[in-house]
Backbone as CSV, one residue per row, in Angstrom:
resi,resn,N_x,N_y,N_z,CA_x,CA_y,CA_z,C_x,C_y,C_z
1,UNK,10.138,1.878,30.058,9.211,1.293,29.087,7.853,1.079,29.755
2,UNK,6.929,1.599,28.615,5.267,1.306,29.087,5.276,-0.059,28.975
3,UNK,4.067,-0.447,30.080,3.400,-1.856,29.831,2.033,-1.913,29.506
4,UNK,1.144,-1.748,28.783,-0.321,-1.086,28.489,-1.032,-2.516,28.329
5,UNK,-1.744,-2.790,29.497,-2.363,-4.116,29.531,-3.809,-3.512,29.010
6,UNK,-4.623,-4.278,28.293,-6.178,-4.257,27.748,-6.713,-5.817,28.150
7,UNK,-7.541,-5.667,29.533,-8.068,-6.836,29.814,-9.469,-7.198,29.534
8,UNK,-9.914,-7.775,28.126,-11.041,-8.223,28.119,-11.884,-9.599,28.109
9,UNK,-12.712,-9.934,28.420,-13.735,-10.637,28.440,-13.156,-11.965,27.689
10,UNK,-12.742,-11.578,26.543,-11.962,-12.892,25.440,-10.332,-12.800,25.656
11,UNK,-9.521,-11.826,25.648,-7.783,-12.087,25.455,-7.709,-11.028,26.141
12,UNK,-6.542,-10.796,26.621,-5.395,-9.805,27.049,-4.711,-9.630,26.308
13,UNK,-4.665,-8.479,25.745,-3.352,-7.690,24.919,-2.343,-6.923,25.430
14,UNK,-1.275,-7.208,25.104,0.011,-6.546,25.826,0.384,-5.278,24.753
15,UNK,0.682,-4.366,24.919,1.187,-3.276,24.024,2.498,-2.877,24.871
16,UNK,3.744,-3.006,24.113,4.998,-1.907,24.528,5.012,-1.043,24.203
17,UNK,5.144,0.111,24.975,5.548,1.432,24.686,6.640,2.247,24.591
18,UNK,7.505,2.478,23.728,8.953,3.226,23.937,8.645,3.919,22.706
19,UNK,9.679,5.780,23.135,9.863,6.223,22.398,8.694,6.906,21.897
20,UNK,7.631,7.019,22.192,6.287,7.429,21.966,5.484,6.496,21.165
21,UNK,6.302,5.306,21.059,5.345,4.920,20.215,4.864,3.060,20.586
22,UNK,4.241,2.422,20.399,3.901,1.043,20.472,5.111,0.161,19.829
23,UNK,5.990,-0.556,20.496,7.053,-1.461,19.352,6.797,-2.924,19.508
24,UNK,5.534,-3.236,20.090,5.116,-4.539,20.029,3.811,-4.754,21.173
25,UNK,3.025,-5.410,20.253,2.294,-6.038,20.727,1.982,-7.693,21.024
26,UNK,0.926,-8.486,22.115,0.897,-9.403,22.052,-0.150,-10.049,22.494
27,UNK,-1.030,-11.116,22.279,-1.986,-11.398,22.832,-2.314,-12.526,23.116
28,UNK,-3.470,-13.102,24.540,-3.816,-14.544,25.565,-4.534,-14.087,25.731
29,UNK,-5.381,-15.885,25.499,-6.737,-15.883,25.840,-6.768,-15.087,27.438
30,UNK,-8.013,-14.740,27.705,-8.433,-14.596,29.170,-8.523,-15.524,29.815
31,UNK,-8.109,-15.925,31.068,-8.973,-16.933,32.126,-9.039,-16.454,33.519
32,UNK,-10.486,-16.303,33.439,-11.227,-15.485,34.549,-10.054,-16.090,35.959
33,UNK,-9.925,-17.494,35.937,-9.789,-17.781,37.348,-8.354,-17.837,37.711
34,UNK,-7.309,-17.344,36.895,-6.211,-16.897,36.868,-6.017,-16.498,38.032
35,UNK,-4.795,-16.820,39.079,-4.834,-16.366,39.992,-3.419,-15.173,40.027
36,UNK,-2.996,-14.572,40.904,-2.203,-13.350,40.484,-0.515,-14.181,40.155
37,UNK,-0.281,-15.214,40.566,0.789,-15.761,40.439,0.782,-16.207,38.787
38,UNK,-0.344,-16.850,38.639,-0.821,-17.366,37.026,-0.379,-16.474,36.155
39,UNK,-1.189,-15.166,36.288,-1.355,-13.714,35.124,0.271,-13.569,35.310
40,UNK,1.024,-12.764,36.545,2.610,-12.843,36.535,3.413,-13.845,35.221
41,UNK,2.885,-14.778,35.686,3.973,-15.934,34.674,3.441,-15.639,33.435
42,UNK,2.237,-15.211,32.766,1.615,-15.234,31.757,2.160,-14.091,31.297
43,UNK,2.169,-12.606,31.784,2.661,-11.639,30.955,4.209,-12.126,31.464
44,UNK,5.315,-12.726,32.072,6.701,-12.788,31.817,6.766,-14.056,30.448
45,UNK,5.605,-14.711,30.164,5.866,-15.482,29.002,5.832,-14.541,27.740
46,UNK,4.529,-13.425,27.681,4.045,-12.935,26.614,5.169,-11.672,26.440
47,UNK,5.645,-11.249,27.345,7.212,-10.260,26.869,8.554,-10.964,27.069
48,UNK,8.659,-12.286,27.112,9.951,-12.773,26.761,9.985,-12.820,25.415
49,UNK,8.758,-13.329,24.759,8.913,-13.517,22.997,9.307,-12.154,22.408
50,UNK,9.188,-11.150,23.043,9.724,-9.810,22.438,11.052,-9.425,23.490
51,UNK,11.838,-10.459,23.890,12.772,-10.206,24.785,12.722,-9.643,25.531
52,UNK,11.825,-9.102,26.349,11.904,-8.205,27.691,11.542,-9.185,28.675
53,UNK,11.225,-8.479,29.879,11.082,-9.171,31.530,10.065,-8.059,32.166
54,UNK,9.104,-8.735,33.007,8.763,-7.535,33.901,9.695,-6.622,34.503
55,UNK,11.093,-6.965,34.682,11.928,-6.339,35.391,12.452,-4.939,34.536
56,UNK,12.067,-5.094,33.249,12.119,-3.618,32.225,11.336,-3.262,32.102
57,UNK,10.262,-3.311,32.557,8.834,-2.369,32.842,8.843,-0.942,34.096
58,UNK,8.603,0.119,33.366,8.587,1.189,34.484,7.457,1.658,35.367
59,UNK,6.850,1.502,33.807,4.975,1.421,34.687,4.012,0.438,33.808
60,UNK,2.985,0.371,34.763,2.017,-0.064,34.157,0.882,0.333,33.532
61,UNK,-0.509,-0.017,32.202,-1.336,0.813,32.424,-2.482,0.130,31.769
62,UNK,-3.797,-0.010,32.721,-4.187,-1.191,32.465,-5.770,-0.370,31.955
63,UNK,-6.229,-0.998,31.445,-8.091,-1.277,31.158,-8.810,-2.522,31.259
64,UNK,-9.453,-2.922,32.132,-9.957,-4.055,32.490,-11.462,-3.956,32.721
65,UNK,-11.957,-5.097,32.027,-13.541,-5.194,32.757,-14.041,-6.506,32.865
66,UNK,-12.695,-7.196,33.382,-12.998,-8.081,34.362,-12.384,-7.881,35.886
67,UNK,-13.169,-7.514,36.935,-12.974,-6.836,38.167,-11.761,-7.937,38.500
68,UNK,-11.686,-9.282,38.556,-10.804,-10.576,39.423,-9.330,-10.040,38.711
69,UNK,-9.563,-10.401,37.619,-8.227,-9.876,37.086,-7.751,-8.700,37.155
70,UNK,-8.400,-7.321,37.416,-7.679,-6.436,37.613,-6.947,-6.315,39.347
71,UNK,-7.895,-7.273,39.843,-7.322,-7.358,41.548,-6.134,-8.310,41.336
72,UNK,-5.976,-8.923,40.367,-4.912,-9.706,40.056,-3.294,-8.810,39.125
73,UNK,-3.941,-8.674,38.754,-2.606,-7.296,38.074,-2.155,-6.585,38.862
74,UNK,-3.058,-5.652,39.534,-2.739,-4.631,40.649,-1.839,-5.821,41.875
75,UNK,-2.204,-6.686,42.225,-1.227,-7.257,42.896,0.748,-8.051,42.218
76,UNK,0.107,-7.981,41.022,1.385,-8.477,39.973,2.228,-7.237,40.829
77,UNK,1.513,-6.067,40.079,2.177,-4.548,40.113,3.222,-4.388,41.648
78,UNK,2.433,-4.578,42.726,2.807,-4.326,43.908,4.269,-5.181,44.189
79,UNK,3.873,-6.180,43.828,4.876,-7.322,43.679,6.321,-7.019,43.427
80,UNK,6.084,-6.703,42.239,7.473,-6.348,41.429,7.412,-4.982,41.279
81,UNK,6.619,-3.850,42.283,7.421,-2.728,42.531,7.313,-1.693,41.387
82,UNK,5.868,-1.973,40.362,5.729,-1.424,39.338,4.568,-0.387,39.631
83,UNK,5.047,0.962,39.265,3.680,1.901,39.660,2.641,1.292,38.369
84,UNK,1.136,1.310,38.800,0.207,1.046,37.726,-0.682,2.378,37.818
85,UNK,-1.257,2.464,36.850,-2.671,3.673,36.564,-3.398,2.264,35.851
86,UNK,-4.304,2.387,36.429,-6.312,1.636,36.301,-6.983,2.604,35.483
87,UNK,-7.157,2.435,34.235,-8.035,3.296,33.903,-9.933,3.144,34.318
88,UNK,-10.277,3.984,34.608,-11.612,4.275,34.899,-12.431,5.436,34.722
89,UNK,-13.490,5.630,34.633,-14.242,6.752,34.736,-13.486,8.182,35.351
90,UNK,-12.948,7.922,36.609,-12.393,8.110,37.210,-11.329,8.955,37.322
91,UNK,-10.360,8.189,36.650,-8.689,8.170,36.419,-8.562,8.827,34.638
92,UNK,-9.726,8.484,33.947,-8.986,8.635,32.791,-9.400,10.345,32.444
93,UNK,-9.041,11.276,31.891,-9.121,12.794,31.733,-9.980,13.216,30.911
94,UNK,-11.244,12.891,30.755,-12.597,12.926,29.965,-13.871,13.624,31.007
95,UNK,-14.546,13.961,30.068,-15.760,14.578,30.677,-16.558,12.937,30.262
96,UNK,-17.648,12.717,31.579,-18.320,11.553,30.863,-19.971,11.483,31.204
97,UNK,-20.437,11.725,30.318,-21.455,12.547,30.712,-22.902,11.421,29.692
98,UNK,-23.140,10.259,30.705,-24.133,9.150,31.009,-24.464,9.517,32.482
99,UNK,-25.735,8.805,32.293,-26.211,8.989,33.559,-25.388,8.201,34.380
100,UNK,-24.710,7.023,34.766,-23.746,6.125,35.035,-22.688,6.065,34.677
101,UNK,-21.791,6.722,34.941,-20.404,6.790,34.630,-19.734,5.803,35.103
102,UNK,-19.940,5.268,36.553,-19.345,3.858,37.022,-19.453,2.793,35.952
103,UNK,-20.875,2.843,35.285,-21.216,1.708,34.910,-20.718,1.257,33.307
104,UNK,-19.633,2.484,32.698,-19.251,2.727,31.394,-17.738,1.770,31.684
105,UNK,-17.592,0.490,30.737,-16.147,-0.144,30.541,-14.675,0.404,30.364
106,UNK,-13.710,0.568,31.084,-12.856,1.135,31.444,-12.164,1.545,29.492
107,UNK,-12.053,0.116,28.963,-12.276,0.001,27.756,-12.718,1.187,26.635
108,UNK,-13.952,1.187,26.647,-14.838,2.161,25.667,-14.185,3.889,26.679
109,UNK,-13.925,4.098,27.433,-13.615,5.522,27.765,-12.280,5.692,27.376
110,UNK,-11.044,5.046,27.662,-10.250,5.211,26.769,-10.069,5.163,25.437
111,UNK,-10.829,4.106,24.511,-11.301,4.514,23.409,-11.729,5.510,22.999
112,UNK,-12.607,6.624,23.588,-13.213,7.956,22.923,-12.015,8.381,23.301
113,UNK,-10.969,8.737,24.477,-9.817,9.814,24.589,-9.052,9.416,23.259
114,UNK,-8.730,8.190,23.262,-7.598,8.332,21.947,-7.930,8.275,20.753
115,UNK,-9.387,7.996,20.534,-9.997,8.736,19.057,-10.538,10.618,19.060
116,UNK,-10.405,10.729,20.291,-10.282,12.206,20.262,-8.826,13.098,19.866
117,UNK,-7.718,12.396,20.499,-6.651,12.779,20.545,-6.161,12.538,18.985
118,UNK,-6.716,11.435,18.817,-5.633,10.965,17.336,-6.317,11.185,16.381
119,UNK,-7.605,11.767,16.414,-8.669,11.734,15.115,-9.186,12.660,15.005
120,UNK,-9.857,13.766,16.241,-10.316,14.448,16.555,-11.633,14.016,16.079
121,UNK,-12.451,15.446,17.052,-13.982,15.153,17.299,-14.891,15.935,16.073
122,UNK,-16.367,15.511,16.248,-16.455,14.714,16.823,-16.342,13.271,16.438
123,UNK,-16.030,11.585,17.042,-16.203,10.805,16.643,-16.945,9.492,16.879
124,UNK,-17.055,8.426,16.453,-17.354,7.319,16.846,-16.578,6.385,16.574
125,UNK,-16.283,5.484,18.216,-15.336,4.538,17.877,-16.363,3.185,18.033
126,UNK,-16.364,2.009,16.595,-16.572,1.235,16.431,-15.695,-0.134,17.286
127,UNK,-16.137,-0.814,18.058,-15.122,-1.948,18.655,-15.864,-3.192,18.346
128,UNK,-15.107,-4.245,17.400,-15.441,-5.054,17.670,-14.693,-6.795,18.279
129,UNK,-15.518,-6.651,19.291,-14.870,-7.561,20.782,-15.842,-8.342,20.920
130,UNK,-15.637,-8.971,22.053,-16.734,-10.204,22.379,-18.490,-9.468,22.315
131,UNK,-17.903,-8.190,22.799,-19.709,-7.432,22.091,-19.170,-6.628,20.911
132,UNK,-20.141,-5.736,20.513,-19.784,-5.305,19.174,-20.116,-3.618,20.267
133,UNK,-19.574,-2.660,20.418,-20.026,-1.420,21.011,-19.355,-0.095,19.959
134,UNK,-20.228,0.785,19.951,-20.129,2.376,19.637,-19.863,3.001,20.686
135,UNK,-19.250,3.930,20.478,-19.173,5.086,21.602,-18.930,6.442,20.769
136,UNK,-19.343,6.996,21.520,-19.422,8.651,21.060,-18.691,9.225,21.643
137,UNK,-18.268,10.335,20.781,-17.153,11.456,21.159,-17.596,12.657,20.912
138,UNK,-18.197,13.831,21.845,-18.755,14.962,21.430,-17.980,15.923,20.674
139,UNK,-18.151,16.987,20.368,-17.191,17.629,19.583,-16.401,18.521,20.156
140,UNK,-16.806,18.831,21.851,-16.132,19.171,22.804,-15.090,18.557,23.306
141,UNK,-15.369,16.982,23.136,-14.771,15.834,23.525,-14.922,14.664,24.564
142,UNK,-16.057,14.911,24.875,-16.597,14.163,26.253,-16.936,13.200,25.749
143,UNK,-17.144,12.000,26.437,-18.134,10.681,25.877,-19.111,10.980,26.466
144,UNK,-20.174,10.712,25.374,-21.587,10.611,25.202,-22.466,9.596,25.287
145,UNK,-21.797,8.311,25.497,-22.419,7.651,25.099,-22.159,6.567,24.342
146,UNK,-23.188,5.359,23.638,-23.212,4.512,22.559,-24.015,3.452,22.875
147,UNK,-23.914,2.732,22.056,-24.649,1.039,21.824,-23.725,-0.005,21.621
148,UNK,-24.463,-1.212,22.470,-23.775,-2.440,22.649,-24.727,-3.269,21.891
149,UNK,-24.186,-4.158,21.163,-24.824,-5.565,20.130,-23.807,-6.337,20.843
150,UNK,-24.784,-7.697,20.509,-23.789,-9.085,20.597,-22.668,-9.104,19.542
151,UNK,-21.215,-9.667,20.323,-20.230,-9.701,18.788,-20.444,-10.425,18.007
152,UNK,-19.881,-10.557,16.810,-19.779,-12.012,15.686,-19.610,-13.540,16.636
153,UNK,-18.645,-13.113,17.146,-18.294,-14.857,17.371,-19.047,-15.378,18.656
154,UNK,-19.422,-14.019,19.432,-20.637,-14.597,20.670,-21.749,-15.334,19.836
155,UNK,-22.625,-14.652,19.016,-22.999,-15.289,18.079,-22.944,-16.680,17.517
156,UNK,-21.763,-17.114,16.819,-21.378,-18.175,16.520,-21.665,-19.396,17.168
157,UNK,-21.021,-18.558,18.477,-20.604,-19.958,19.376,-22.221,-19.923,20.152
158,UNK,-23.505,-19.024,19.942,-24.466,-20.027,20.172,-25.172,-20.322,19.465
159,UNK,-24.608,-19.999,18.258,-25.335,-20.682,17.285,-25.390,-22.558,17.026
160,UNK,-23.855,-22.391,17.179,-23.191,-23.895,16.734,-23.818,-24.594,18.333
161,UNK,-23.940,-23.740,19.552,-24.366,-24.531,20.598,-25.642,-25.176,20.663
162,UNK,-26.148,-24.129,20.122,-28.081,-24.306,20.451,-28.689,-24.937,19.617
163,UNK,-27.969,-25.604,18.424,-28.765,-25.992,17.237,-27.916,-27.488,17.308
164,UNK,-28.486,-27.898,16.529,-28.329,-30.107,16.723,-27.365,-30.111,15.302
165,UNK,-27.516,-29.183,14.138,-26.969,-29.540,13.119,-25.947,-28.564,12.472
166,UNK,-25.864,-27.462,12.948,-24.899,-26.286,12.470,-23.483,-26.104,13.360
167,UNK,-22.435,-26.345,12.663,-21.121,-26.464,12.921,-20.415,-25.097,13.319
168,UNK,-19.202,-25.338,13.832,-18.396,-24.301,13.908,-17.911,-23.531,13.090
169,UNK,-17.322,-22.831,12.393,-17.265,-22.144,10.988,-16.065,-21.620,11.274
170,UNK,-15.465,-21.141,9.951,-14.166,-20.241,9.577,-14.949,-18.948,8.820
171,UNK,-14.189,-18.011,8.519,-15.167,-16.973,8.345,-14.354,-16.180,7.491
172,UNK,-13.944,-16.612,6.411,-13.825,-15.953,5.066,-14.688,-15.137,5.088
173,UNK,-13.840,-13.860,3.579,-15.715,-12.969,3.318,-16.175,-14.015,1.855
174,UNK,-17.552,-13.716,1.649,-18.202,-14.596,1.280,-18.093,-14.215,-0.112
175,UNK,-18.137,-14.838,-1.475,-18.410,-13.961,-2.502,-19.863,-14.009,-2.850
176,UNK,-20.627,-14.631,-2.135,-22.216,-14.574,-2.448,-23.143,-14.360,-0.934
177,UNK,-24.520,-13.472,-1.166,-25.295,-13.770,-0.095,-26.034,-14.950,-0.019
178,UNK,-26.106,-15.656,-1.244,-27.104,-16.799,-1.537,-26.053,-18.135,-1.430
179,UNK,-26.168,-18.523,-0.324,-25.153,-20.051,0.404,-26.025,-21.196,-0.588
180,UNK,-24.861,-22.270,-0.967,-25.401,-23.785,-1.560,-25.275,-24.622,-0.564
181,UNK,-25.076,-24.676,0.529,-24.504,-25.253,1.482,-24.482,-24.604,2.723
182,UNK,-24.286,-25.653,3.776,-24.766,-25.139,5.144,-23.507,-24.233,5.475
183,UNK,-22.728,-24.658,5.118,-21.536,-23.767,5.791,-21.453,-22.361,4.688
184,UNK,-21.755,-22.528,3.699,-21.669,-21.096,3.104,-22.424,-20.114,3.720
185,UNK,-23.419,-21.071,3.952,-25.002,-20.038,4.551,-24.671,-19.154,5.569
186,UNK,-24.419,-20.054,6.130,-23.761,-19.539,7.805,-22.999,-18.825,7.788
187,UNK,-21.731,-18.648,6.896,-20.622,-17.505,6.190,-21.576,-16.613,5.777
188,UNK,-21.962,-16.509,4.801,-23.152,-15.547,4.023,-23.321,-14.740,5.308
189,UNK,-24.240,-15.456,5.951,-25.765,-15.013,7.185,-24.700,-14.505,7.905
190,UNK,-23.603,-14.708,9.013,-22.611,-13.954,9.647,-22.049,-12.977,9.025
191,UNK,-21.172,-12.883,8.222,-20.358,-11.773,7.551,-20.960,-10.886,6.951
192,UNK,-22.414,-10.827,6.429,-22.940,-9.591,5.849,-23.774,-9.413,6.803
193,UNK,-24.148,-9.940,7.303,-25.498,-9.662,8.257,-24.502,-8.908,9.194
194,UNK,-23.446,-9.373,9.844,-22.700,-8.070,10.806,-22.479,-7.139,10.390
195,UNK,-21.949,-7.083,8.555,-21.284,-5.843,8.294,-22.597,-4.691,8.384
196,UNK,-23.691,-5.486,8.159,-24.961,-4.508,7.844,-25.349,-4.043,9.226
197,UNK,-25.498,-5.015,10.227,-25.434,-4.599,11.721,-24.570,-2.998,12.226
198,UNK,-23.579,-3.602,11.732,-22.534,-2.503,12.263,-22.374,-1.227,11.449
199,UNK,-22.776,-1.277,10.324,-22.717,-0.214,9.003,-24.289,0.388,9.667
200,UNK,-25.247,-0.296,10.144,-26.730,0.177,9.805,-26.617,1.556,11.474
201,UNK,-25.949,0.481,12.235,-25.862,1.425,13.369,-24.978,2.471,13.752
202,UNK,-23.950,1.974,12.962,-22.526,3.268,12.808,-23.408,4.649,11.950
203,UNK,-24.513,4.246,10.817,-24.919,5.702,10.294,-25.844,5.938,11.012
204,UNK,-26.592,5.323,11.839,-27.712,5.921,12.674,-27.003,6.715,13.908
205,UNK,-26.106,5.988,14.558,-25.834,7.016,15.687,-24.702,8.108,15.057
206,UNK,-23.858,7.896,13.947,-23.188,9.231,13.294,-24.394,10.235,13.190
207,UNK,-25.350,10.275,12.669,-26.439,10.832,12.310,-26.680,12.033,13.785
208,UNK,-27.264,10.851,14.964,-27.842,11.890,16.050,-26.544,12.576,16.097
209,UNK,-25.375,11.824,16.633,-24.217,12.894,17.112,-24.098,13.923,15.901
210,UNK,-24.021,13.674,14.941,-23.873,15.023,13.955,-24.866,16.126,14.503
211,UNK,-25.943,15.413,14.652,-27.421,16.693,14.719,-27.260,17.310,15.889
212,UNK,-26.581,16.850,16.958,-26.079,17.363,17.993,-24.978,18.410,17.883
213,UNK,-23.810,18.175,17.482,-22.635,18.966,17.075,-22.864,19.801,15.887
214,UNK,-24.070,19.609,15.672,-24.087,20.600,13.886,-23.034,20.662,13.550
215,UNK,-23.080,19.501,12.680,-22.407,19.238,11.716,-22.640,17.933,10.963
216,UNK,-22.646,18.302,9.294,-22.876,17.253,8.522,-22.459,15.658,9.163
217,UNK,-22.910,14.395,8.642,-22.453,12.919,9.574,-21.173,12.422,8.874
218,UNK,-20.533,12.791,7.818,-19.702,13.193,6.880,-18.411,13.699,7.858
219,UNK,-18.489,14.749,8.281,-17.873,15.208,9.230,-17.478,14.719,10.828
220,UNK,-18.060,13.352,11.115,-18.293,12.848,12.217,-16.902,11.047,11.729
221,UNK,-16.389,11.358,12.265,-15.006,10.442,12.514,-14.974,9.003,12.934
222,UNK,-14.943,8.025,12.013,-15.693,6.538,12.468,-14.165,6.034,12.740
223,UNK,-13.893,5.295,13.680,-12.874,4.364,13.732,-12.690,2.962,14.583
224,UNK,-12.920,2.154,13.820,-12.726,0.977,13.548,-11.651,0.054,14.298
225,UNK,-12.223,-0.363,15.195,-11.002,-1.538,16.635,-11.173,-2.572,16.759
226,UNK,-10.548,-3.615,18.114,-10.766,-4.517,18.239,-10.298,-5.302,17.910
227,UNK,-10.760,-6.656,18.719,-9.284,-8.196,18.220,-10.434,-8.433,16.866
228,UNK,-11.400,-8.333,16.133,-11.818,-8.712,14.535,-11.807,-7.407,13.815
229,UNK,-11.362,-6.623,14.315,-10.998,-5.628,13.014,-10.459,-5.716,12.108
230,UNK,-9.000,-6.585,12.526,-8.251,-7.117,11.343,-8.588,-7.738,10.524
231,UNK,-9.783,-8.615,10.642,-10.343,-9.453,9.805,-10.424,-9.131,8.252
232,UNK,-10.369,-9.632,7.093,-10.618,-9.302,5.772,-11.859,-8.464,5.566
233,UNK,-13.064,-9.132,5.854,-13.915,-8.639,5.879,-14.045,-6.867,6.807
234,UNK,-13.713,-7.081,7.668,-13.935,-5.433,8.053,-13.936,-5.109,7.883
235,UNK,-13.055,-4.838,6.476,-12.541,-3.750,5.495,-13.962,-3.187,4.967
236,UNK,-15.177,-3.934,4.328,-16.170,-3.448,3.966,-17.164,-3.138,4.605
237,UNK,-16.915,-2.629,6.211,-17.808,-2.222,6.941,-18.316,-0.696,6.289
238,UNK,-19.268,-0.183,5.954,-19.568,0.390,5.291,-19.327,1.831,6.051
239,UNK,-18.646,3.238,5.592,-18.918,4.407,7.019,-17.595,4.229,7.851
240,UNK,-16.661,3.400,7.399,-16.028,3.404,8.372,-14.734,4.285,7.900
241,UNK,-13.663,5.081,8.535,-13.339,5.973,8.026,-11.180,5.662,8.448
242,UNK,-10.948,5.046,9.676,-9.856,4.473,10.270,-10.323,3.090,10.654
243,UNK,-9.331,2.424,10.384,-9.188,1.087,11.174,-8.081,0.723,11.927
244,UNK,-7.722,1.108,13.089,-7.336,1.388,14.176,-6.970,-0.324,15.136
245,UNK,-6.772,-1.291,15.063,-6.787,-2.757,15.816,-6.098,-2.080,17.127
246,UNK,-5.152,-1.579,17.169,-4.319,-0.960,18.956,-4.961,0.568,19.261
247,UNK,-5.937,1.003,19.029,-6.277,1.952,19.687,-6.321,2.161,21.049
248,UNK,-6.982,1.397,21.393,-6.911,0.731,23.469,-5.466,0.907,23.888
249,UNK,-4.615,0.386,23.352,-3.221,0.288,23.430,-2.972,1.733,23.550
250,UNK,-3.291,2.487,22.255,-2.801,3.664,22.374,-3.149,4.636,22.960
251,UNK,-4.636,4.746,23.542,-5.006,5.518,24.600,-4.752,5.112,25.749
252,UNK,-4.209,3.831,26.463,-3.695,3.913,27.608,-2.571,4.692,27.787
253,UNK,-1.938,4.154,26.601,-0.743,4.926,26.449,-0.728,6.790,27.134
254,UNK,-1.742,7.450,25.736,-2.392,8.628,26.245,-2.599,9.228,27.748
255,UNK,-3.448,8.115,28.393,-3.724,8.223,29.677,-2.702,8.266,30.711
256,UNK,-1.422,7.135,30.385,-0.688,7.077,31.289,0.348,8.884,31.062
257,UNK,0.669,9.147,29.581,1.185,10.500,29.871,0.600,11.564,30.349
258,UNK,-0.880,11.447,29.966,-1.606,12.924,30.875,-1.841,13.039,32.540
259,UNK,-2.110,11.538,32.921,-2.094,11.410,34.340,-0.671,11.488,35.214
260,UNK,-0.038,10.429,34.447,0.820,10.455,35.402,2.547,10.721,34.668
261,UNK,2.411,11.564,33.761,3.484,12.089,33.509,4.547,11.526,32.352
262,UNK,3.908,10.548,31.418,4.681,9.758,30.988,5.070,10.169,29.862
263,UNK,5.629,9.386,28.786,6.463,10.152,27.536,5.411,10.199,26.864
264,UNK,5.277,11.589,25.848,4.306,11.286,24.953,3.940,10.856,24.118
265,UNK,3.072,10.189,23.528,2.621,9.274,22.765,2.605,10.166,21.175
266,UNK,3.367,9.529,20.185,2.829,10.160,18.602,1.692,10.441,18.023
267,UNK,1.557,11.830,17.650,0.241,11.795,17.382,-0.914,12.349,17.965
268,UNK,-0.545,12.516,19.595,-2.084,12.589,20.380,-1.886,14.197,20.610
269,UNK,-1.219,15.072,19.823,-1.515,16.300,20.140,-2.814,17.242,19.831
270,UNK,-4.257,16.503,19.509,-5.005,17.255,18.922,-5.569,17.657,20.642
């Protein structure tokens, strides 16, 4: 059995893998200062609720872009005798073609492989995480690229910080843009103002990559991730074509069978 860790900035998501396919997922907050004994007890808590043990893990397969914690996993790994694959620039089986390839989130590159694999090119994968990022998928298949915005709830939380009178919020979708009240406003002003954020920039960069790949932006493959994808509201992100919440999951997955031999994943034969 796969263990497909996604370490970001806000939670860790656990994905199981058997059989080619994901049979559970699970997710914890992040804490940077986690030490490797901490994270250990933390993923043997987060796969007991799905009855397993590290001790039924065959491999590991991680995406991280927090550097402490991945020096912390990789030592879990050693520990208990578990081969791991790190995805990186590096490691993962992509052409990546920024001027900085080091400097691209282990994250967003497995994202373009498994919206290549599962969607085909060319595409753009929408994530929205503690930032909000695009990435491009050429029609060859390489990553190209994308744009990073602040996420929704980074947002939030300085909003509610920096101001003397605006609260924390829940974030229904709104049925009006015009708020009677402070907290509607703030619903209103967040939830459309992102969807328009993310709709305004999902057709601008579909656009160049189309003009690049000649081919209509129509033809250019949007899919939709991330721990707020699920959200109600996402649904009306405008352009968006899959909504995908375990994609990460499933391109590690990807990664771990092309690198290092593992069962194959459903689906990723394109």
């Amino acid at each position: 059995m796969l263990l497909a860790v996604d370490i970001g900035n806000t939670n860790i998501t656990l994905g199981l893998v058997e059989g080619g396919a994901i049979v559970a997922t699970r997710r914890a907050g992040t804490h940077r200062a986690a030490t490797a004994d901490e994270l250990e007890h933390a993923l043997e808590g987060l796969l007991a609720l799905d009855d397993h043990r590290l001790a039924d893990i065959a491999a590991m397969a991680v995406a991280s872009v927090v550097p402490v914690l991945t020096e912390a996993i990789e030592a879990v790994a050693v520990r208990r005798r578990i081969p791991i694959l790190v995805a990186n620039a590096g490691s993962v089986p992509i052409a990546v073609r920024v001027d900085r390839p080091g400097e691209v989130g282990a994250d967003r590159i497995v994202n373009a492989l498994a919206a290549a694999r599962l969607y085909g090119t060319p595409a753009v994968v929408v994530d929205f995480g503690t930032a909000t990022t695009l990435d491009c998928v050429s029609a060859d298949g390489a990553y190209v690229g994308g744009a990073i915005a602040p996420g929704l709830e980074l947002g939030l939380e300085a909003l509610a910080a920096r101001t003397a009178k605006l609260p924390r919020i829940e974030l229904p979708t709104p049925d009006r843009a015009i708020g009677r009240d402070t907290v509607s406003a703030m619903q209103a002003g967040t939830v459309f103002g992102y969807q328009a954020l993310a709709s305004g920039l999902l057709a601008r960069v579909r656009a160049e990559l189309a003009e690049t790949a000649g081919v209509a932006p129509g033809d250019v493959r949007a899919i939709l991730t991330g721990g707020l994808s699920a959200a109600p509201w996402a649904r009306d992100v405008a352009g968006v074509d899959v909504i995908d919440p375990d994609l990460t999951l499933k391109g590690l997955a990807i990664v771990h069978q092309l690198v290092a031999g593992g069962e194959p994943f459903a689906g990723s034969a394109r």
